[in-house]
mmCIF file of the N, C-alpha and C atoms, coordinates in Angstrom:
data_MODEL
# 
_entry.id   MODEL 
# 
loop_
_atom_site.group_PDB 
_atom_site.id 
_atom_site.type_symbol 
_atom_site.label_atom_id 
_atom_site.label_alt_id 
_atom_site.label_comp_id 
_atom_site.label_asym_id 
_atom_site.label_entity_id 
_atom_site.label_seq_id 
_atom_site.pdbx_PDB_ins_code 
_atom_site.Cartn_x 
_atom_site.Cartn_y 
_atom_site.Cartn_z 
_atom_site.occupancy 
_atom_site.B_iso_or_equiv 
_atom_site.pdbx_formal_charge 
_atom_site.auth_seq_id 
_atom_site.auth_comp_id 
_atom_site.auth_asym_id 
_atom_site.auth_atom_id 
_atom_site.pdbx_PDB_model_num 
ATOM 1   N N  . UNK A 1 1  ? 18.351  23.686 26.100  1.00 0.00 ? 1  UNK A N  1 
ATOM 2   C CA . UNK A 1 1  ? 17.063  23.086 25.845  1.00 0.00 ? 1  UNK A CA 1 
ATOM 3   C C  . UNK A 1 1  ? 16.817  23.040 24.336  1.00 0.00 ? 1  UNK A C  1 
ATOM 4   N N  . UNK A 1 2  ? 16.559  22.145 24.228  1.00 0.00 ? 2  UNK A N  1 
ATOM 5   C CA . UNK A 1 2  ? 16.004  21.414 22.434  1.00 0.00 ? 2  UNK A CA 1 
ATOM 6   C C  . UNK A 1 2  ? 14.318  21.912 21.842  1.00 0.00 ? 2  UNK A C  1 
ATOM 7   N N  . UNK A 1 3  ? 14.442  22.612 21.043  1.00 0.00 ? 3  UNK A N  1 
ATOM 8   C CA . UNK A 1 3  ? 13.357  22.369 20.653  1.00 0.00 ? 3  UNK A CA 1 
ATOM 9   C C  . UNK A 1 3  ? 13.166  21.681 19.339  1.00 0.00 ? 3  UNK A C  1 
ATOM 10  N N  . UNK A 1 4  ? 12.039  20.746 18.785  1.00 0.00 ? 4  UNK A N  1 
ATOM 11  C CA . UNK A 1 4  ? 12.139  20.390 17.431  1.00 0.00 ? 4  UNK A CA 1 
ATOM 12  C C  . UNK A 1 4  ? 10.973  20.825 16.822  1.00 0.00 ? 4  UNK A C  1 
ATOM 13  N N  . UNK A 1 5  ? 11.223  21.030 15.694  1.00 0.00 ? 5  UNK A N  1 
ATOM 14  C CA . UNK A 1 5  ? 10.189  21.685 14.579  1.00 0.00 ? 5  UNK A CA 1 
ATOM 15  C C  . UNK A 1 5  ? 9.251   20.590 14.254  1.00 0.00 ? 5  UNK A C  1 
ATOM 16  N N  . UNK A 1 6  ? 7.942   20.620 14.154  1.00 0.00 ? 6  UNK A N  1 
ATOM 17  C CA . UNK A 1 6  ? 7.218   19.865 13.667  1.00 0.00 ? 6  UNK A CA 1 
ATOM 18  C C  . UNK A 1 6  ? 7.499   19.907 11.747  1.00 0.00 ? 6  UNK A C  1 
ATOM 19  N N  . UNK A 1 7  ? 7.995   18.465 11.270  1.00 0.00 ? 7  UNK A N  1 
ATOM 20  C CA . UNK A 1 7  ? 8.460   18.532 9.886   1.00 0.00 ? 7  UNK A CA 1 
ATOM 21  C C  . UNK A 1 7  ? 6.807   18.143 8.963   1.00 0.00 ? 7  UNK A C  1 
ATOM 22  N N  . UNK A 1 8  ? 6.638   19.142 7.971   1.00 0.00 ? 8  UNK A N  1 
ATOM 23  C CA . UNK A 1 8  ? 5.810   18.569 7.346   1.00 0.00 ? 8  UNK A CA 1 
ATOM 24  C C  . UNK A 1 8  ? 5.809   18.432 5.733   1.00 0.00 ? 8  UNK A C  1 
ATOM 25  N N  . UNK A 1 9  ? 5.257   17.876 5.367   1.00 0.00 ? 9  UNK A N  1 
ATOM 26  C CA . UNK A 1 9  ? 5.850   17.484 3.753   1.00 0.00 ? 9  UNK A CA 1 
ATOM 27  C C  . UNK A 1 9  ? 5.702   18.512 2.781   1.00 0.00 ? 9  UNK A C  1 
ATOM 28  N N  . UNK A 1 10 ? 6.080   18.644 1.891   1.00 0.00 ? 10 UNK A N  1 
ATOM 29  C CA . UNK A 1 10 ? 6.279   19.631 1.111   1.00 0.00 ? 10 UNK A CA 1 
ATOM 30  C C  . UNK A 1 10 ? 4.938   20.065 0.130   1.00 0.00 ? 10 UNK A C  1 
ATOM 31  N N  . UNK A 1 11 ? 4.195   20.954 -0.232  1.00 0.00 ? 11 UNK A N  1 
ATOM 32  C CA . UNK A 1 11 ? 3.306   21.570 -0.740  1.00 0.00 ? 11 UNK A CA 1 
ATOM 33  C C  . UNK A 1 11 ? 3.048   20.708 -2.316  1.00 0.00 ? 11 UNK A C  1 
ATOM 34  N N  . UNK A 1 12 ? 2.307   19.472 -3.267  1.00 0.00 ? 12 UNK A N  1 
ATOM 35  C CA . UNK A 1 12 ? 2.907   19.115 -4.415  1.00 0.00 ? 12 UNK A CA 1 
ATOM 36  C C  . UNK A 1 12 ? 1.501   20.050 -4.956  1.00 0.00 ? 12 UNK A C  1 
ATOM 37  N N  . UNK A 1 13 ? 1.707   20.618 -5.874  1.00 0.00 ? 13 UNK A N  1 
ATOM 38  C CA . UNK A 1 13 ? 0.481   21.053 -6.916  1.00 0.00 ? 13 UNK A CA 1 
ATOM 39  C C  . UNK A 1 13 ? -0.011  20.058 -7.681  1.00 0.00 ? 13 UNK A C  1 
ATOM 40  N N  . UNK A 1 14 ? 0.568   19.620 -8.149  1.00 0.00 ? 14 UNK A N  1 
ATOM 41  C CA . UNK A 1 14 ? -0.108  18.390 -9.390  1.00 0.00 ? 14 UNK A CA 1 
ATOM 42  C C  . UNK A 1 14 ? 0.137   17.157 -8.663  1.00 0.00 ? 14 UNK A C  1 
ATOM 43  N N  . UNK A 1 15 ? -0.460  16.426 -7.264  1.00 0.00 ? 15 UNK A N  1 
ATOM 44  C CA . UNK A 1 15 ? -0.467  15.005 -6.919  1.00 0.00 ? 15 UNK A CA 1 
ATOM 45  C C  . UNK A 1 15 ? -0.977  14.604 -8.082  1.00 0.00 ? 15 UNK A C  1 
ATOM 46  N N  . UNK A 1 16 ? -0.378  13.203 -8.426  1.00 0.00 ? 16 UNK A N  1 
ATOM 47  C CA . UNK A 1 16 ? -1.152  12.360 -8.789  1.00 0.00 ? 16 UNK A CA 1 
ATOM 48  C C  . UNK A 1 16 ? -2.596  11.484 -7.858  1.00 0.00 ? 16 UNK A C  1 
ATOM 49  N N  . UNK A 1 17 ? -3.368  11.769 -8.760  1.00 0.00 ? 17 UNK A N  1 
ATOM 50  C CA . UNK A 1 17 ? -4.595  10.618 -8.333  1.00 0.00 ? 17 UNK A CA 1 
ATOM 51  C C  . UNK A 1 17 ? -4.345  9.712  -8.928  1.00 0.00 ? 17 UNK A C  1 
ATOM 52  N N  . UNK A 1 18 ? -4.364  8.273  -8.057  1.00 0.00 ? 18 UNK A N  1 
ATOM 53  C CA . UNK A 1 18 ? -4.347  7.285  -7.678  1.00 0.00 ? 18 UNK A CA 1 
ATOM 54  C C  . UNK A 1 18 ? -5.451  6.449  -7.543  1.00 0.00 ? 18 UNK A C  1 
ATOM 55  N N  . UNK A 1 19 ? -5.734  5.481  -8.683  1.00 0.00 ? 19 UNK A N  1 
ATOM 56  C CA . UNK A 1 19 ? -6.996  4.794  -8.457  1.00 0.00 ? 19 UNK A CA 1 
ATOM 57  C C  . UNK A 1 19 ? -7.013  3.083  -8.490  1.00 0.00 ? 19 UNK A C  1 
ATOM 58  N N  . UNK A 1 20 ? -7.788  2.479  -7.742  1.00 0.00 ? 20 UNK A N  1 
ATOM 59  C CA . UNK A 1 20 ? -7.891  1.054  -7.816  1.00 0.00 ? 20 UNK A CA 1 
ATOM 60  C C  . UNK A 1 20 ? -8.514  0.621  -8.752  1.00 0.00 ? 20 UNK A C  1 
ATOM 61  N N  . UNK A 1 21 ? -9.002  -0.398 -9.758  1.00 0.00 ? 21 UNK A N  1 
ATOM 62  C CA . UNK A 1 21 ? -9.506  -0.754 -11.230 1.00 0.00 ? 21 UNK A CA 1 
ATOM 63  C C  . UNK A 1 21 ? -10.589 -0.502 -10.329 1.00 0.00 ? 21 UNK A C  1 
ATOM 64  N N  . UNK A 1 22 ? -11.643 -1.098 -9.395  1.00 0.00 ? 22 UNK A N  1 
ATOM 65  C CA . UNK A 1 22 ? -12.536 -1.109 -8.895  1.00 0.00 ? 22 UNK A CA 1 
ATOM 66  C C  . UNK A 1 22 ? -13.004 0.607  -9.277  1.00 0.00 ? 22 UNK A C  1 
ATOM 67  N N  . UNK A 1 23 ? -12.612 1.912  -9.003  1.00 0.00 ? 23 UNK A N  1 
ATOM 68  C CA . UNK A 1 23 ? -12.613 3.030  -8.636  1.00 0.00 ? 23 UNK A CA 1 
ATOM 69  C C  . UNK A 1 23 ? -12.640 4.010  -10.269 1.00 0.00 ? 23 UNK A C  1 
ATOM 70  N N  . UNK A 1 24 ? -11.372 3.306  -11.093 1.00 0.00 ? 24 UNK A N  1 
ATOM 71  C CA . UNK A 1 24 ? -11.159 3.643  -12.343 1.00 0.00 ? 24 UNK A CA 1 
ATOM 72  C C  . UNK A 1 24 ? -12.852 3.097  -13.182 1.00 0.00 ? 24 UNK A C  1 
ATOM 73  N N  . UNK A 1 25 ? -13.273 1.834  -12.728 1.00 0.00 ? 25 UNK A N  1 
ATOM 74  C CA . UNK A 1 25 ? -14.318 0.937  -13.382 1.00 0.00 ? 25 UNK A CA 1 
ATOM 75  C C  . UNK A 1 25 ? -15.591 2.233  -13.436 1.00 0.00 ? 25 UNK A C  1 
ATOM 76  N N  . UNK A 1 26 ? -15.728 2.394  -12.368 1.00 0.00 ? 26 UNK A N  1 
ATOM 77  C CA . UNK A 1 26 ? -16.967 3.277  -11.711 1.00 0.00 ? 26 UNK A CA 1 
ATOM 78  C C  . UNK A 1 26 ? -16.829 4.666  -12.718 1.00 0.00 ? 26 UNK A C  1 
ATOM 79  N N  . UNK A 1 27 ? -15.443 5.375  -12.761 1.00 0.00 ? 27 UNK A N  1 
ATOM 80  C CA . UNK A 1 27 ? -15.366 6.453  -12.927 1.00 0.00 ? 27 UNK A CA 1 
ATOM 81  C C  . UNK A 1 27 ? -15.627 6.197  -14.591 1.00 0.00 ? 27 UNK A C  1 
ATOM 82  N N  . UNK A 1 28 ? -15.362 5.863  -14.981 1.00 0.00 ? 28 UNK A N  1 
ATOM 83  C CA . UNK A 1 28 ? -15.386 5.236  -16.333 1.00 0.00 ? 28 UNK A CA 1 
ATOM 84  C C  . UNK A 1 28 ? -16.549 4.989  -16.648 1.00 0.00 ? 28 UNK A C  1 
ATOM 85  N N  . UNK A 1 29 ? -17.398 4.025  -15.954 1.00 0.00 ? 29 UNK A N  1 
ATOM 86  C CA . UNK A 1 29 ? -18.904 3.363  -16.054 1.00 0.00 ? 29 UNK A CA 1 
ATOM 87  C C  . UNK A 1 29 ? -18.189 2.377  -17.370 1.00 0.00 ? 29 UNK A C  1 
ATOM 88  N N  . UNK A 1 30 ? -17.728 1.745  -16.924 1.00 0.00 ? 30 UNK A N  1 
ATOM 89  C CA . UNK A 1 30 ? -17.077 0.142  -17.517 1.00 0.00 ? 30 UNK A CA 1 
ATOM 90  C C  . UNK A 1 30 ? -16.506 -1.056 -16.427 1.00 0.00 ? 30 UNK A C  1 
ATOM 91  N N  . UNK A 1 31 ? -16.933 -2.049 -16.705 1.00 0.00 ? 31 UNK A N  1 
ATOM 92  C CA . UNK A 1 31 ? -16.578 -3.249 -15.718 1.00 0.00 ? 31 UNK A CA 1 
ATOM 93  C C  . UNK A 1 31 ? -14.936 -3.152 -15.463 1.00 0.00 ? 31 UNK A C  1 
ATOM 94  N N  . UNK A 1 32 ? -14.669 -4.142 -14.439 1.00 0.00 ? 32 UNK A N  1 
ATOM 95  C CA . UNK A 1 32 ? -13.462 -4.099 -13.748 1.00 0.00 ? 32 UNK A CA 1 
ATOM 96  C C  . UNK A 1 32 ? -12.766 -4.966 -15.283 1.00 0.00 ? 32 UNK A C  1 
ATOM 97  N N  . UNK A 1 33 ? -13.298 -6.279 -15.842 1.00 0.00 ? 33 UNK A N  1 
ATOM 98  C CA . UNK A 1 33 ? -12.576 -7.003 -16.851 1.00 0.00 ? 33 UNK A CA 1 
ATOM 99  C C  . UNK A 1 33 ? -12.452 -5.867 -18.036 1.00 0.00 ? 33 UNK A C  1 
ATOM 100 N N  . UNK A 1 34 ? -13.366 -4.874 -18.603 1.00 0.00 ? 34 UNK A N  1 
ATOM 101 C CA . UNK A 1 34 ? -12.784 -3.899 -19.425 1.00 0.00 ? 34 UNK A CA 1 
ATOM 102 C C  . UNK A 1 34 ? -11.571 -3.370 -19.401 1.00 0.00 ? 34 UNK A C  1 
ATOM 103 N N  . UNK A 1 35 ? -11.790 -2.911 -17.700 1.00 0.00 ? 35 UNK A N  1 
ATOM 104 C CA . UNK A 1 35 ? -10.267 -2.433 -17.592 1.00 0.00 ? 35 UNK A CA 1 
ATOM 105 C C  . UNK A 1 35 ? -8.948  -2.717 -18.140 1.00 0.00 ? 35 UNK A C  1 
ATOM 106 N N  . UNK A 1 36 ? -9.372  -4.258 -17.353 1.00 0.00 ? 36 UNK A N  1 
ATOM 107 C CA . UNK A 1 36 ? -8.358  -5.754 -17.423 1.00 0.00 ? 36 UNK A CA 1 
ATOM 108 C C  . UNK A 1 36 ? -8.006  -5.782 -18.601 1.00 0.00 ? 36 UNK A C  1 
ATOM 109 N N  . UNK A 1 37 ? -8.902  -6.281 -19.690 1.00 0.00 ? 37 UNK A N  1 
ATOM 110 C CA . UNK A 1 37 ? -8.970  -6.022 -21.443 1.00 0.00 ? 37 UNK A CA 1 
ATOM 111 C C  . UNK A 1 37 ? -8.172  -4.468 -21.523 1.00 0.00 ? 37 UNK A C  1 
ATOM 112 N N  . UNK A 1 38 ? -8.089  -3.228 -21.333 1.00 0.00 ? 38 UNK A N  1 
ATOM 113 C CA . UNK A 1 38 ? -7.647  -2.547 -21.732 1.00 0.00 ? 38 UNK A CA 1 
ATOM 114 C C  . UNK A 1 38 ? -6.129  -1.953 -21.224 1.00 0.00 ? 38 UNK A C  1 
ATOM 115 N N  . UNK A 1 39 ? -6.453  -2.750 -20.247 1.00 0.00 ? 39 UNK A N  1 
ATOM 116 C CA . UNK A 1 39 ? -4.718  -2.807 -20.059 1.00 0.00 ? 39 UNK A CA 1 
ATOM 117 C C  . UNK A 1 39 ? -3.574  -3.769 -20.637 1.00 0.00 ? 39 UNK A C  1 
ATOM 118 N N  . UNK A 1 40 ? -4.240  -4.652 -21.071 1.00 0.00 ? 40 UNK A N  1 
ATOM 119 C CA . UNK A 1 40 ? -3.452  -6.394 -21.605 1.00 0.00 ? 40 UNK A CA 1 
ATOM 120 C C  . UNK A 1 40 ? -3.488  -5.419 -22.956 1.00 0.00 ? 40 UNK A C  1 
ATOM 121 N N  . UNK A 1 41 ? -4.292  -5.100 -23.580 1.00 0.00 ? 41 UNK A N  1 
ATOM 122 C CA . UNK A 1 41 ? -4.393  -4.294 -24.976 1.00 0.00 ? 41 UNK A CA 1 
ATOM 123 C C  . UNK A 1 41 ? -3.201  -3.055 -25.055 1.00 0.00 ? 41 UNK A C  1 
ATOM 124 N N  . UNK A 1 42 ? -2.884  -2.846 -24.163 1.00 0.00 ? 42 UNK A N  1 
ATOM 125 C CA . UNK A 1 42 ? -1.661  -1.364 -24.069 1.00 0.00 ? 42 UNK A CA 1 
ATOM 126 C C  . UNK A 1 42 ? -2.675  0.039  -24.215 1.00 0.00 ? 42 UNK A C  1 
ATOM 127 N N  . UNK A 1 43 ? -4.376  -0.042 -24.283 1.00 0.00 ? 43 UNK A N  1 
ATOM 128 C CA . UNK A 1 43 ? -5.013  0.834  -24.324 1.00 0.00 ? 43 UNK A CA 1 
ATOM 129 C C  . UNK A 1 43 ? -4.617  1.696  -23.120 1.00 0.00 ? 43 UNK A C  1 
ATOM 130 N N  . UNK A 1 44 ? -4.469  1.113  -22.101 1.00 0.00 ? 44 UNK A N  1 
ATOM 131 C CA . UNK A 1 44 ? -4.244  1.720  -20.800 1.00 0.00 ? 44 UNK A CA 1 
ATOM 132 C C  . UNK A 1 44 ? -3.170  2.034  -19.963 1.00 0.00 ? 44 UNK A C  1 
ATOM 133 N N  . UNK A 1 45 ? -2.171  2.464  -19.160 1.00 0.00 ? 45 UNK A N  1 
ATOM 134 C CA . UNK A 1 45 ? -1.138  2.278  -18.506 1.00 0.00 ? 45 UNK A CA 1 
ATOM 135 C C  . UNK A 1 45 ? -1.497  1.767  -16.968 1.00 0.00 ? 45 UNK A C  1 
ATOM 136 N N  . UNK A 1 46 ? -1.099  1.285  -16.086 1.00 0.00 ? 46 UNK A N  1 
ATOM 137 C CA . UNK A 1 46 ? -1.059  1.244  -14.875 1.00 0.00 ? 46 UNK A CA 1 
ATOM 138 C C  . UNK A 1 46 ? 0.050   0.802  -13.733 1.00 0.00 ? 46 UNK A C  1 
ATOM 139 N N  . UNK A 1 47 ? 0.010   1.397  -13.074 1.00 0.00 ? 47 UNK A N  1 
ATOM 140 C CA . UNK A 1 47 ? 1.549   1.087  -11.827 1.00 0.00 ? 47 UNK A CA 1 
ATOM 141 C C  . UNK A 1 47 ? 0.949   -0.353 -11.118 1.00 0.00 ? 47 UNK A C  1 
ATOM 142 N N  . UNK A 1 48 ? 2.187   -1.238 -11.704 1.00 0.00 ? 48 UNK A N  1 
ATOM 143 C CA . UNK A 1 48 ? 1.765   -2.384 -10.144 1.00 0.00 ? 48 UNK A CA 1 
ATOM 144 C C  . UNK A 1 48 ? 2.772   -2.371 -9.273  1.00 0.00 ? 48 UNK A C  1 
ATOM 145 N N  . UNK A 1 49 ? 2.283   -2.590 -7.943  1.00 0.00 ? 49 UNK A N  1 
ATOM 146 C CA . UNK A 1 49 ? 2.967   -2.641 -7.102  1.00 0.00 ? 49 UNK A CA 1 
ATOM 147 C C  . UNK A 1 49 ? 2.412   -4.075 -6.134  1.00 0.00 ? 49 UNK A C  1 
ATOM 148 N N  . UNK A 1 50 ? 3.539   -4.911 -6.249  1.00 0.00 ? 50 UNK A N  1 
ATOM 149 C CA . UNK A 1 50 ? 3.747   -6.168 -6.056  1.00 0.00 ? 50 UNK A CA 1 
ATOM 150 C C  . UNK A 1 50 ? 2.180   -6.787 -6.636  1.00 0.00 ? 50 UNK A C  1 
ATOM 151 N N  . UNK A 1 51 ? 0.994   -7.297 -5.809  1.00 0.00 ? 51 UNK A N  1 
ATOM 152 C CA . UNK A 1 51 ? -0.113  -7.897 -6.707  1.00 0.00 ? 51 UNK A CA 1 
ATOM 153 C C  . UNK A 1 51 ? -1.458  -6.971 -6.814  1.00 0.00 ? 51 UNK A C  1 
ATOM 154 N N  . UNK A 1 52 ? -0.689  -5.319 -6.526  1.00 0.00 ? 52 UNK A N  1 
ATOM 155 C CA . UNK A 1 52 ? -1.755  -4.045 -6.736  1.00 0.00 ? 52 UNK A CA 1 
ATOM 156 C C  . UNK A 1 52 ? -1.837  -3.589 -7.912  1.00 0.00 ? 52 UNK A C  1 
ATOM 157 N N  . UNK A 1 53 ? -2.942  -2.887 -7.967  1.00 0.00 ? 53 UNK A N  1 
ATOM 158 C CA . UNK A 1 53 ? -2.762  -2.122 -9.507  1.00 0.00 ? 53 UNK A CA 1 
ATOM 159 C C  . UNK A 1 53 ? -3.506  -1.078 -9.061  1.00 0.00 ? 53 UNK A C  1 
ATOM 160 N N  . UNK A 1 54 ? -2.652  -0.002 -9.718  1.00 0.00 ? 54 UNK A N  1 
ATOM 161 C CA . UNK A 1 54 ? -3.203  1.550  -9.500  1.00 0.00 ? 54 UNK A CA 1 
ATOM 162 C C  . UNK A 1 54 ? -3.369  2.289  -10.669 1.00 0.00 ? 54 UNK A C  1 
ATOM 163 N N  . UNK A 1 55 ? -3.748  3.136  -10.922 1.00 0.00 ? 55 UNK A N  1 
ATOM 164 C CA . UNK A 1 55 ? -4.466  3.692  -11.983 1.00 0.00 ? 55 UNK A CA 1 
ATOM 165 C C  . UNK A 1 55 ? -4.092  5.347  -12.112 1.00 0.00 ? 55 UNK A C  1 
ATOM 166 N N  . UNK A 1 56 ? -3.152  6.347  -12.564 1.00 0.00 ? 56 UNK A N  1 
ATOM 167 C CA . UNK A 1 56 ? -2.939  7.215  -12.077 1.00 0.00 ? 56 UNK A CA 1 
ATOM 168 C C  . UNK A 1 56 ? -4.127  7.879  -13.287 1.00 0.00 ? 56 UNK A C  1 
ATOM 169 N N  . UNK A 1 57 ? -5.079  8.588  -12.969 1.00 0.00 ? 57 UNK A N  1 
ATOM 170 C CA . UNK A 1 57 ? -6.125  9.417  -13.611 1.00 0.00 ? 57 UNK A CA 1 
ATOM 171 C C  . UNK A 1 57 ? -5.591  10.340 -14.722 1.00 0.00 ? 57 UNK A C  1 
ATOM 172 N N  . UNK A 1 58 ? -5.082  10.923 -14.487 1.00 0.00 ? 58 UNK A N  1 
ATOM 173 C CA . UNK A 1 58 ? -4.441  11.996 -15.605 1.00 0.00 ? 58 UNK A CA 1 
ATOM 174 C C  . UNK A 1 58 ? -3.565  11.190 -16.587 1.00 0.00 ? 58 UNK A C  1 
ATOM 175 N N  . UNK A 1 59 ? -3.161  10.274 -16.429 1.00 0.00 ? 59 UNK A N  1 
ATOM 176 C CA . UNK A 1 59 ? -2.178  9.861  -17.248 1.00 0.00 ? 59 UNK A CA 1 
ATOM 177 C C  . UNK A 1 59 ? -3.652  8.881  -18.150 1.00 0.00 ? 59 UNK A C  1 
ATOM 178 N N  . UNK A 1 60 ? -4.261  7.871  -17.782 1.00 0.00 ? 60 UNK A N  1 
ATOM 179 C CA . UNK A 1 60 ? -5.726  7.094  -18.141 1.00 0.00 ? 60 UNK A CA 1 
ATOM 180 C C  . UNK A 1 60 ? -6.153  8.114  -19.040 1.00 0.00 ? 60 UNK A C  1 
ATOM 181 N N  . UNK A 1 61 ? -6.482  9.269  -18.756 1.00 0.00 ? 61 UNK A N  1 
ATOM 182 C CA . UNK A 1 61 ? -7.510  10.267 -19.675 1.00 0.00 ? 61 UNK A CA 1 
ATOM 183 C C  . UNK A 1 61 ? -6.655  10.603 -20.979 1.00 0.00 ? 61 UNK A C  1 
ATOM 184 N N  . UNK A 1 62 ? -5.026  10.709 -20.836 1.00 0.00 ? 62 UNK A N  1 
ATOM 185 C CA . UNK A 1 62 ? -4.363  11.147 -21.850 1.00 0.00 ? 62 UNK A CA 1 
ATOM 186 C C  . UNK A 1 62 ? -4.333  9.746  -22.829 1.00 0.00 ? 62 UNK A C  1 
ATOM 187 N N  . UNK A 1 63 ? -4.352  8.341  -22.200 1.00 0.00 ? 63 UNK A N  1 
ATOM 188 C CA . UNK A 1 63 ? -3.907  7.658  -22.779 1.00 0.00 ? 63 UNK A CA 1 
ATOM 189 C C  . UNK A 1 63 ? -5.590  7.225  -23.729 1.00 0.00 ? 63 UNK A C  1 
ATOM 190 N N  . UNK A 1 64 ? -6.426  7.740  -23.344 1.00 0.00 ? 64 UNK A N  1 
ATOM 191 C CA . UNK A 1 64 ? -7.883  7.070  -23.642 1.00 0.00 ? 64 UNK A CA 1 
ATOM 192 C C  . UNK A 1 64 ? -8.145  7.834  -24.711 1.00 0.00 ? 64 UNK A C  1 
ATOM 193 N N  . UNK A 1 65 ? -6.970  9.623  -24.676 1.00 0.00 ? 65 UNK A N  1 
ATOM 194 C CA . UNK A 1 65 ? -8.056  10.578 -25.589 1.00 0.00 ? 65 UNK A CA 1 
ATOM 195 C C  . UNK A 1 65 ? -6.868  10.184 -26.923 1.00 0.00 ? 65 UNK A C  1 
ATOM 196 N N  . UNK A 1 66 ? -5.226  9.644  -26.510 1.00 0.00 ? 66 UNK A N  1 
ATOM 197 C CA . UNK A 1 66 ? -4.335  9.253  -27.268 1.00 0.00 ? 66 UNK A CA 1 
ATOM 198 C C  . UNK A 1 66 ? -4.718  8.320  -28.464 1.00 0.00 ? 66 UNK A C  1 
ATOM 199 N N  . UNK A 1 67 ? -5.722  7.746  -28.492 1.00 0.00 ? 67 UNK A N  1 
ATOM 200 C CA . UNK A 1 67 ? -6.661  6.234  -28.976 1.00 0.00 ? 67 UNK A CA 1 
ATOM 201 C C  . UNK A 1 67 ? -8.242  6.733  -29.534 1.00 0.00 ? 67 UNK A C  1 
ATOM 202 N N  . UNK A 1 68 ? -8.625  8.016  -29.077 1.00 0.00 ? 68 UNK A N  1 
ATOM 203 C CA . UNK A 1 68 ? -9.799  8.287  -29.461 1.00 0.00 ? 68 UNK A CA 1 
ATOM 204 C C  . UNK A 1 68 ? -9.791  8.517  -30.871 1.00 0.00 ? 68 UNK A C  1 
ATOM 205 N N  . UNK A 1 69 ? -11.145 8.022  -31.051 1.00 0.00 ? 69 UNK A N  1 
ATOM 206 C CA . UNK A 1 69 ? -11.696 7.252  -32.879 1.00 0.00 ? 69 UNK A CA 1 
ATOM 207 C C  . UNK A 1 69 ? -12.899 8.191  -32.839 1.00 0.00 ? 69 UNK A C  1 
ATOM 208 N N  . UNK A 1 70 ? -11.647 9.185  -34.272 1.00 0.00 ? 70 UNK A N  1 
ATOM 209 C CA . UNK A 1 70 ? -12.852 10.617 -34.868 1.00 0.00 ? 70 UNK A CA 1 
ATOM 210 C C  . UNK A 1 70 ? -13.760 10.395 -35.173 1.00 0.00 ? 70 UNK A C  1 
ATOM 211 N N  . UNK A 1 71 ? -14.834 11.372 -35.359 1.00 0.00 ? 71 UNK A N  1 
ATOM 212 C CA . UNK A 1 71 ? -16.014 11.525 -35.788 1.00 0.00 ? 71 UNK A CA 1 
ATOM 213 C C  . UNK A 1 71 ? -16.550 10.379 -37.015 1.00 0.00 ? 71 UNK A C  1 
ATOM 214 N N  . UNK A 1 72 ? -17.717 9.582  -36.860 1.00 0.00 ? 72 UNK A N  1 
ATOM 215 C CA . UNK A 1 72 ? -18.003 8.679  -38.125 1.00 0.00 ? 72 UNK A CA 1 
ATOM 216 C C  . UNK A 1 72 ? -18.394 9.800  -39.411 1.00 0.00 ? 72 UNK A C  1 
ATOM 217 N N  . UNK A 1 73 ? -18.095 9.113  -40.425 1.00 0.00 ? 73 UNK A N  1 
ATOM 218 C CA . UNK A 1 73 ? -17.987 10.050 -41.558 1.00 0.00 ? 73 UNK A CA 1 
ATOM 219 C C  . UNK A 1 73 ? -19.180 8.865  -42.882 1.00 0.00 ? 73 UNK A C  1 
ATOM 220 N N  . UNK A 1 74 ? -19.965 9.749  -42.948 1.00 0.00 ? 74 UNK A N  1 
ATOM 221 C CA . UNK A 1 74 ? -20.946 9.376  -43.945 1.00 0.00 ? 74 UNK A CA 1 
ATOM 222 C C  . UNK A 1 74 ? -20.774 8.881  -45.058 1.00 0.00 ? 74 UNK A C  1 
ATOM 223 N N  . UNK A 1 75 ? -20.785 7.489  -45.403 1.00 0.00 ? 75 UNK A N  1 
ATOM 224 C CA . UNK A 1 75 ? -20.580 6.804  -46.852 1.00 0.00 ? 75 UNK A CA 1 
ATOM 225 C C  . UNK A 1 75 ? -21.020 7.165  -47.956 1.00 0.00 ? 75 UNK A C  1 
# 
């Protein structure tokens, strides 16, 4: 007699989050064409997959703070 193990996937600590521009827009509080603009700009990275676009969060925050414009400095 057979028994089979129920297989289940492996434990990841650091998933990536995964976001739609719609989702990234919100989290952001910037329109979906910002996005658009900041991805055509190389401000942004994103995975396409065939006519999707995903947004992995952790990588967005590194690439946003990669570009961040220091403190204004008094003339």
């Amino acid at each position: 007699m057979e028994t089979t193990k129920e297989l289940k996937p492996p434990q990841v600590e650091n998933k990536p989050v995964l976001l739609s521009k719609r989702d990234l827009s919100e989290e952001l509080h910037k329109s979906c064409r910002t996005i658009e603009i900041w991805v055509k700009a190389g401000y942004i990275s994103c995975i396409k997959v065939g006519r999707s676009v995903f947004f992995d969060r952790d990588q967005v925050m590194a690439d946003l703070r990669r570009i961040q414009i220091g403190p204004k400095t008094k003339l």
